[in-house]
C-alpha positions as CSV (number, residue, x, y, z in Angstrom):
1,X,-17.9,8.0,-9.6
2,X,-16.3,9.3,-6.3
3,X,-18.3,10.7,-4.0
4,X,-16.2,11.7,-0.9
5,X,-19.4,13.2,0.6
6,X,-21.8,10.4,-0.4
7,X,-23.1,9.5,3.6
8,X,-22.7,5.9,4.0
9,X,-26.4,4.5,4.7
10,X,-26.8,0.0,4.5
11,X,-24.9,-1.2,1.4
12,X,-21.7,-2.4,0.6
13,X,-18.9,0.6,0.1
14,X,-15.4,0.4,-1.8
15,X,-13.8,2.7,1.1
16,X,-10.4,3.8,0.1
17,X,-7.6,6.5,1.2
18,X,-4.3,7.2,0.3
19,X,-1.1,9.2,2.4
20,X,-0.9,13.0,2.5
21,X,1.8,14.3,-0.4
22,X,4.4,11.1,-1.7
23,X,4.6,9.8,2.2
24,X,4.1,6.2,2.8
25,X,1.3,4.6,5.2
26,X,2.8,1.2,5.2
27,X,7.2,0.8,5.7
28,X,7.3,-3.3,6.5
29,X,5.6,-6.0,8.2
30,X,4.8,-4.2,11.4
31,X,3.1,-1.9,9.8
32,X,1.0,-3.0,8.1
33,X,0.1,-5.8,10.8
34,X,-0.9,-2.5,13.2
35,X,-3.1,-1.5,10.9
36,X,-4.7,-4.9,9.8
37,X,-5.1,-5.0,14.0
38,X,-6.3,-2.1,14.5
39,X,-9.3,-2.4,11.6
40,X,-10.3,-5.5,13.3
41,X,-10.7,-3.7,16.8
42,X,-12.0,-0.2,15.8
43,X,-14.1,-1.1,12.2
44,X,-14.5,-4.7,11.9
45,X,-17.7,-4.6,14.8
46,X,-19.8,-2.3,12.4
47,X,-18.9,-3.7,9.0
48,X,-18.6,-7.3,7.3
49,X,-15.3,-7.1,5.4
50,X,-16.0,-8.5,2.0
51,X,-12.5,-7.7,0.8
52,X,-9.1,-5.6,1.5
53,X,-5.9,-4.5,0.2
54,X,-3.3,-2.4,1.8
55,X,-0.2,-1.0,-0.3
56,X,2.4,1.1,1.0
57,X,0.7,4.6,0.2
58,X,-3.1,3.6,0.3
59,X,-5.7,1.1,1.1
60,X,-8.8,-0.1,0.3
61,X,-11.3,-1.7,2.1
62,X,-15.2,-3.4,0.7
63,X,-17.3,-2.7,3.8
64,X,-20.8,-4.3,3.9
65,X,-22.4,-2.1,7.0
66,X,-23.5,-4.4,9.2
67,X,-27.8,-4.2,10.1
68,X,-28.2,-1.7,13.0
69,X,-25.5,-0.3,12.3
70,X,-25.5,3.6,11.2
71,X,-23.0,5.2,8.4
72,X,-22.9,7.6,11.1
73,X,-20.7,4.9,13.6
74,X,-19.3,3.6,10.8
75,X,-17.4,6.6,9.6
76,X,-16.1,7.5,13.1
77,X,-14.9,4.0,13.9
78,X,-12.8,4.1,10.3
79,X,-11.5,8.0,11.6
80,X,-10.6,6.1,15.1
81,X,-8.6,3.4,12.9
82,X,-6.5,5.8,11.1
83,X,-6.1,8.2,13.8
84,X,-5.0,5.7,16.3
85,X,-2.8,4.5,13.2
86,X,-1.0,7.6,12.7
87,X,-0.6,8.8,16.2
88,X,1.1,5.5,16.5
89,X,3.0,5.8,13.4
90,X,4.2,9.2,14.5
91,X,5.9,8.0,17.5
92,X,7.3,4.9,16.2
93,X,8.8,7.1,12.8
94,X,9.6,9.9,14.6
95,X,7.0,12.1,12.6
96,X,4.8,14.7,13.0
97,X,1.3,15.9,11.5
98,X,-1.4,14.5,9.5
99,X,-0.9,11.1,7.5
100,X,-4.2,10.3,5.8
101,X,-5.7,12.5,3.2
102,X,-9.4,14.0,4.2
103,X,-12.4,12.9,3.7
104,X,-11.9,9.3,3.3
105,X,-13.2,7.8,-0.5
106,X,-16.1,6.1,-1.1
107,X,-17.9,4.6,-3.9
108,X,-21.4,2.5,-2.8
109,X,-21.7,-0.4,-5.1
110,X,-24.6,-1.0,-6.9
111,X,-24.8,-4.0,-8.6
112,X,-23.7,-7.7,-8.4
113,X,-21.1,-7.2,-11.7
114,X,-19.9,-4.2,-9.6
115,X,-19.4,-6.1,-6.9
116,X,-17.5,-8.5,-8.4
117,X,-15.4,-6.0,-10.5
118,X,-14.6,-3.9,-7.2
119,X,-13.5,-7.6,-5.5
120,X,-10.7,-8.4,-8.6
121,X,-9.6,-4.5,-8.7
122,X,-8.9,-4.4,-4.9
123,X,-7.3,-7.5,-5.4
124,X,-5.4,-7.1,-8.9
125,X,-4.0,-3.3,-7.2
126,X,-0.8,-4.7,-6.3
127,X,-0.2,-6.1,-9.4
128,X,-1.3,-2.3,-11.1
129,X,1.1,-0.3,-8.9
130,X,3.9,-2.5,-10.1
131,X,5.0,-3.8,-6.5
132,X,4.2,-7.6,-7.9
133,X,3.2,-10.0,-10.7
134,X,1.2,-12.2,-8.9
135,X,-2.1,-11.9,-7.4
136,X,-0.6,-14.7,-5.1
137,X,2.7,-13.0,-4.3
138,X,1.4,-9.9,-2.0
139,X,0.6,-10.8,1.2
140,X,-1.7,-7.6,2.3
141,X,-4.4,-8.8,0.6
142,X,-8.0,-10.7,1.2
143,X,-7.4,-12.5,-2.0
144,X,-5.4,-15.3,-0.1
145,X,-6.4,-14.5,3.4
146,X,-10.0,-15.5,2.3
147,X,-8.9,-19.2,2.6
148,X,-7.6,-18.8,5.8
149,X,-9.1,-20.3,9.3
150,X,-10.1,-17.6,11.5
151,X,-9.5,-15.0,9.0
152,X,-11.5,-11.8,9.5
153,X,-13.0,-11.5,6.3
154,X,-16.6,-12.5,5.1
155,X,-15.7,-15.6,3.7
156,X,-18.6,-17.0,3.1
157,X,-20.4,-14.2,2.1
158,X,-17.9,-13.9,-0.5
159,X,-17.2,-16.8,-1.8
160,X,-20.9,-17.9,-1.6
161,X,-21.6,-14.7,-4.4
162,X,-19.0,-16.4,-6.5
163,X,-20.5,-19.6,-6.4
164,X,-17.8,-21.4,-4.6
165,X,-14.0,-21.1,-4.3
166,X,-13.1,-22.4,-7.9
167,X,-15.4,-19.8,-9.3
168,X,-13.4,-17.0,-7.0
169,X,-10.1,-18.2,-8.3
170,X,-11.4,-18.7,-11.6
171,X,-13.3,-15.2,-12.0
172,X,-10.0,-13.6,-10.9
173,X,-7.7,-15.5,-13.3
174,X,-10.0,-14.8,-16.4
175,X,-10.1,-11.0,-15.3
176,X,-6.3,-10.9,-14.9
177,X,-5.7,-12.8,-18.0
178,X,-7.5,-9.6,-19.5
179,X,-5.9,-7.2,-17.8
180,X,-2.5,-8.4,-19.2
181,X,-3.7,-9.1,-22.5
182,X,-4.5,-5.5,-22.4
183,X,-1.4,-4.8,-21.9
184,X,0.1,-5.8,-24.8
């Protein structure tokens, strides 16, 4: 269950927020590349980034807090993202006021099958919202980004809990296979 007052302590965290009213965080490439850059300057020192998505009204973000490092720093260096974020966003769109909704979302995760649950629904959220079809098709995403040199994500944390990359790819294709089924 949600707790948006839950203080984030060591652990691993599905951190998520979401646009003020029907506006959109994300409107093309640029976008969503500012904020990608802007989690590795301001939240990426305190946390290992297990996995991410970002869609255009809301993203989510599986933050292990890094040893030494207090919820306390944590929090304020996600507020420092998204502000930075939407003061830039302002000027470039020519808007005014607050973008993200308050408090941030999170959920501490407390078990290995919620761990690996929270992974393929961060990554399968694309596909959910309807925006594609294919876990492979959206390109804001850790699910493909994880294979990638120099990538930003805990790699091998992650894909050392799966057991190996086949086991990542194969755990998501089994858990997708039963999401559509489910569907029918």
């Amino acid at each position: 269950m949600t707790n948006r007052t839950l203080p984030l302590s060591s652990g691993i965290y599905n951190i998520y927020n979401r646009a003020v009213g029907n506006e959109f965080l994300f409107m093309d490439d640029i976008h969503y590349m500012s904020f990608l850059n802007r989690i590795e300057n301001y939240i990426l020192p305190h946390i290992h980034l297990w996995s991410y998505c970002l869609m255009p009204n809301h993203f989510h973000l599986l933050a292990e807090i890094k040893e030494g490092v207090t919820g306390d720093e944590v929090s304020k260096s996600l507020s420092d993202c998204c502000n930075s974020y939407a003061k830039w966003l302002n000027l470039v769109a020519h808007r005014k006021g607050s973008l993200f909704m308050r408090p941030f979302k999170r959920d501490l995760i407390k078990d290995d099958a919620h761990l690996a649950w929270i992974i393929w629904y961060i990554h399968r959220n694309p596909i959910h919202h309807g925006f594609v079809q294919d876990i492979n098709k959206w390109k804001y995403s850790s699910y493909k980004a994880i294979f990638s040199s120099g990538t930003k994500i805990a790699s091998e944390r992650v894909l050392k809990f799966f057991g190996g990359t086949e086991n990542y790819v194969s755990f998501h294709n089994t858990q997708l296979k039963g999401y559509f089924d489910g569907l029918e």
